[in-house]
N, C-alpha and C positions, 0 to 999 in steps of 0.2 A: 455638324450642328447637333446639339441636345434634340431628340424627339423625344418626345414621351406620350405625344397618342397621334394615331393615325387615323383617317379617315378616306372610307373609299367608295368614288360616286363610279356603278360599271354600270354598262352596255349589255343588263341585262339577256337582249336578242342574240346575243355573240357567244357562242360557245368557247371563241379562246377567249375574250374578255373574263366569260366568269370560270375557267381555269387558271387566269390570271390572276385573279381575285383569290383563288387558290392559293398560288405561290406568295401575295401578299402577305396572308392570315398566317402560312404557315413562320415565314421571316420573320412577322412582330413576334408571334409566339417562342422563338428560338432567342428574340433581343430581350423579351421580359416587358414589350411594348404593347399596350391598350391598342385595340384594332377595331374600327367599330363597321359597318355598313352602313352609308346613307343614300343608297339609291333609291333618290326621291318618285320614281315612277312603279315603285312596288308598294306603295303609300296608299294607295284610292285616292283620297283628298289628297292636297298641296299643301305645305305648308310654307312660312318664311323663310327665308335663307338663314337669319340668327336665331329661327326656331329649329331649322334641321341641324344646326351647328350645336347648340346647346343638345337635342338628342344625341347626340354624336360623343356627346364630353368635350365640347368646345378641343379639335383637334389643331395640332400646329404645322400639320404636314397632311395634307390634301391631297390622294392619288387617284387620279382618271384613269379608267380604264375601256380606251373604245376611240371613237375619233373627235374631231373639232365640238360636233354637238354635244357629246357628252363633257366633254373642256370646258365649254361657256357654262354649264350645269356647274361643276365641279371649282368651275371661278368665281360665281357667286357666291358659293358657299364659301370661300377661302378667302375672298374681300370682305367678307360680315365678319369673320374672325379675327384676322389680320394673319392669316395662315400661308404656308408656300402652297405652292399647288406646282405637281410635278404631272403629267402629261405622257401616258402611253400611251402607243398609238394602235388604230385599228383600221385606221381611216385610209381614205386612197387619195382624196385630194384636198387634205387637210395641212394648214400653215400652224396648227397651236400647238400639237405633243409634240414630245421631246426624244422618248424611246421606244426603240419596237419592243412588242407584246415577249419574244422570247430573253430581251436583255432587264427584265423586270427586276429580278433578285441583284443582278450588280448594280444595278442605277440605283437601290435601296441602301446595298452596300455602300455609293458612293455616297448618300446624300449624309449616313451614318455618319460616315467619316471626313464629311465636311472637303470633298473631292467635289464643290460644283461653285458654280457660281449665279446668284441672283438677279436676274431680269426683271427690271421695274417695269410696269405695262400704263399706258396712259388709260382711267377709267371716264365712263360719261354719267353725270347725275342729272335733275335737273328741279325746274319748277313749274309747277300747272296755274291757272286761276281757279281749279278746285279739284279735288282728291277726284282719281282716277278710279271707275267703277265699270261693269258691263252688265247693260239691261239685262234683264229677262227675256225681253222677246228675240233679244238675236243673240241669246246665249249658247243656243244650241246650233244656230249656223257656224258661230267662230270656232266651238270645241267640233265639228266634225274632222275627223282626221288625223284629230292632236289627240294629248296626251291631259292629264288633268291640270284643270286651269292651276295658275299662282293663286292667293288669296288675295283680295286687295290692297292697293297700295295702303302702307302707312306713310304718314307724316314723321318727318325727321325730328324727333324731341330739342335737339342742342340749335336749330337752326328759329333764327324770328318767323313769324308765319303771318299769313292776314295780310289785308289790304293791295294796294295796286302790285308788290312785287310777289303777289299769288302763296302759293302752300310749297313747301319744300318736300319734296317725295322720298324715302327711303329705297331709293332704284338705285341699283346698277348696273350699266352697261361694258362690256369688253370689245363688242362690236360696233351695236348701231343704236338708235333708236329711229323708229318709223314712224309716221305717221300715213297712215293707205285709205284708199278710199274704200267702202262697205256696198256700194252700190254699183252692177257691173257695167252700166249703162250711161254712169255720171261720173266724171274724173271730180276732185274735189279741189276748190278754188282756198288758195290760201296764202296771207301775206308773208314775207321772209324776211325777217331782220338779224341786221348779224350788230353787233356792240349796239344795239338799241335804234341802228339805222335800218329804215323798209330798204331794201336791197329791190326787188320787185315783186308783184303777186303771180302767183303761179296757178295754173290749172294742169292737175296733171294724177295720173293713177296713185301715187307715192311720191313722197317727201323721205330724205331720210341724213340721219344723221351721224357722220359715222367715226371713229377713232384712226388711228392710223394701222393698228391693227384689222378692226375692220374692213379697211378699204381692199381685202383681199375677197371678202365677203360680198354681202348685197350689193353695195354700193360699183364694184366693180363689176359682177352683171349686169348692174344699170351703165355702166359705160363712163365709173367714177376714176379717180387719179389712181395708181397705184403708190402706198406711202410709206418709205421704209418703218416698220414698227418701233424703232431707235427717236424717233421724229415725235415730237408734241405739237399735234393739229387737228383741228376739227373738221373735217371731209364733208361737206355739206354738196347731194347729189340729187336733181330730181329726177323721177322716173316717168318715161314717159309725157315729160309736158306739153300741152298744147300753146308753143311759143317760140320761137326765135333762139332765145336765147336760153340753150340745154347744157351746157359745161357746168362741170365743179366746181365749186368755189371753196379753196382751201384757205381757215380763217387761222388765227393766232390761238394758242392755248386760252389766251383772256377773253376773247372776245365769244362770247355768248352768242349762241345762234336759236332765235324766236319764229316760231310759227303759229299764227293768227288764223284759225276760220274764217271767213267772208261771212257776209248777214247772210246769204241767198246760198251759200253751196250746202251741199249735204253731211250727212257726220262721216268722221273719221276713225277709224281704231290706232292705239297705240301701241305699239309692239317695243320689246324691251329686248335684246338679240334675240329675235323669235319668239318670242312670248309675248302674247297679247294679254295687257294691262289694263287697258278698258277703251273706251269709247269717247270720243268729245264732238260737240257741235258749233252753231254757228255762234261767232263769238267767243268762244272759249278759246284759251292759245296754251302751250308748253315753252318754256324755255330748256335749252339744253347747255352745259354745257360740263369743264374740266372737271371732274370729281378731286377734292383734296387728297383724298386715298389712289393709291397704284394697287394695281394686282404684283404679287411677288412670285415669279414664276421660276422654275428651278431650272438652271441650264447645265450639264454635262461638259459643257464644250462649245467651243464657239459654234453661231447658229451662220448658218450659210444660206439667206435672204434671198439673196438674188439667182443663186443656182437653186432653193428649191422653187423658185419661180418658174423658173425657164422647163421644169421636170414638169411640178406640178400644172403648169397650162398650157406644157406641151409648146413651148415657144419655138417656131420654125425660124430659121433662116434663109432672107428673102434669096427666090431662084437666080437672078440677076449677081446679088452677093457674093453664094455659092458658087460663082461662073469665075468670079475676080479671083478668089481665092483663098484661102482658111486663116482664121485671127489667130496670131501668135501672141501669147502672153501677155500683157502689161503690166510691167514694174513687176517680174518673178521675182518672188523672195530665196533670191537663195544667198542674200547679203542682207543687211540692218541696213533702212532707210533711211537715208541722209537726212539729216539737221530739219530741212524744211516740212519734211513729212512724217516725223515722228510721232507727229502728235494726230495722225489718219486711221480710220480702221481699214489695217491692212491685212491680207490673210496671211495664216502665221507658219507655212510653208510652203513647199512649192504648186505653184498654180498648175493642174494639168489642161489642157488644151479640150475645148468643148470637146 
């Protein structure tokens, strides 16, 4: 592919990230390629993600340098563009990068020379009954810890706004969106609708809402599905509830999933893949749902889902299992799959034995 400006969100803390960042500057410089730095946490303030983009020279190739966190950083900024964003890695139990830290210059190589291919990612946008803000008086409880807030939500200019189908927000999501309760003493009651139907009201620590990317994130601490990232579905996971009825509910790309405050519970903050957005109360609801935009994420090479599963969470095999004795292959490639299966994702050589 044509590059002609680069953009790079690092991991600051990481001493190989910002030698990585090295090796980036020095490559664009050797290709005749604009290279800019937008790591948004050397900033003070926060800005927007198409205000950091425009800083940036509005770039077409996105590279992260660090792990998952700094990925969702670095996908925002690449979804406000309509940018690739390509993924090194730093991380230990991260599902988003793509390269380790020391393969930086061939992966650039590669992407030069149009040696990858493009991963569409399913994104989450959504709707409020009114623009997303955080008081002052618990402004400084939410930022302990963290990093500097976002700036407040905008309203989406191209989308209708007002009235019963609320404000359209300028968010978005690659993981979740939350909604948590602020009070540690009080779980927070709230209705759940998923295509406009109340599903049931929940009391519970967290609400949350997740993509199929996601679902390797929060939502699966909370004890959500796991969902191949290939998959368009909305993971809706609560956390915590006080009720019966605590399973996932995996809905349809179309189908919009709504949560309603109760008159009597307490407020809730909104969190945007970890980032708190602001705060809502009783009465007030979000809707979430498919964003029309995908993130475009750069792949090297087929991605191996379910074996970095089984690494990254450390998947045992049950003792009982191990007694019967060791899984042989299924369906090895070392022949072109017959007629009925051609059309499968199959791995494109030979399968070696856990």
């Amino acid at each position: 592919m044509t590059v002609k400006r680069v953009g790079m969100v690092v991991h600051g803390g990481h001493p190989e990230a910002v030698a990585a960042a090295g090796t980036v500057r020095e490559w664009s410089m050797e290709h005749g390629i604009a290279c800019k730095d937008i790591d948004v946490w050397d900033d003070g303030d926060r800005r927007s993600a198409h205000e950091e983009v425009a800083a940036a020279g509005d770039p077409d190739l996105v590279v992260t340098l660090g792990g998952d966190g700094t990925f969702l950083r670095g996908a925002r900024l690449a979804a406000a563009a309509d940018a690739l964003v390509l993924g090194v890695d730093l991380g230990r139990v991260g599902f988003l990068t793509e390269v380790p830290m020391t393969d930086v210059r061939s992966a650039l190589d590669a992407v030069y020379e149009g040696r990858l291919d493009v991963e569409e990612r399913m994104l989450l946008t959504m709707r409020a009954s009114r623009r997303l803000e955080i008081p002052a008086d618990i402004e400084a409880l939410i930022r302990y810890g963290r990093g500097p807030l976002l700036p407040p939500t905008s309203v989406r200019p191209d989308c209708e706004s007002g009235g019963e189908w609320g404000v359209p927000l300028d968010v978005t999501a690659l993981n979740d969106v939350v909604l948590e309760k602020l009070a540690r003493d009080r779980q927070i009651s709230v209705g759940v609708y998923i295509s406009g139907r109340l599903l049931a009201s929940y009391s519970a620590d967290a609400l949350l809402v997740a993509t199929p990317t996601g679902s390797t994130a929060y939502s699966f601490a909370a004890g959500g599905s796991v969902v191949s990232p290939r998959a368009e579905v909305l993971v809706f996971t609560p956390v915590a509830p006080h009720m019966t009825f605590n399973r996932s509910v995996v809905a349809a790309p179309d189908e919009p999933v709504g949560l309603r405050i109760l008159e009597r519970s307490g407020r809730a903050a909104v969190s945007v893949d970890g980032q708190v957005r602001g705060v809502i109360g009783p009465g007030d609801w979000i809707g979430v749902y498919a964003s029309p935009r995908k993130l475009r994420a750069v792949r090297l090479g087929p991605m191996d889902f379910y074996g970095r599963l089984r690494e990254r969470m450390n998947l045992t095999d049950a003792p009982a299992a191990v007694a019967d004795g060791t899984p042989a292959p299924l369906w090895p490639v070392s022949s072109p799959p017959p007629g009925d299966l051609a059309h499968l994702a199959m791995p494109e050589g030979p399968v070696a034995r856990p």
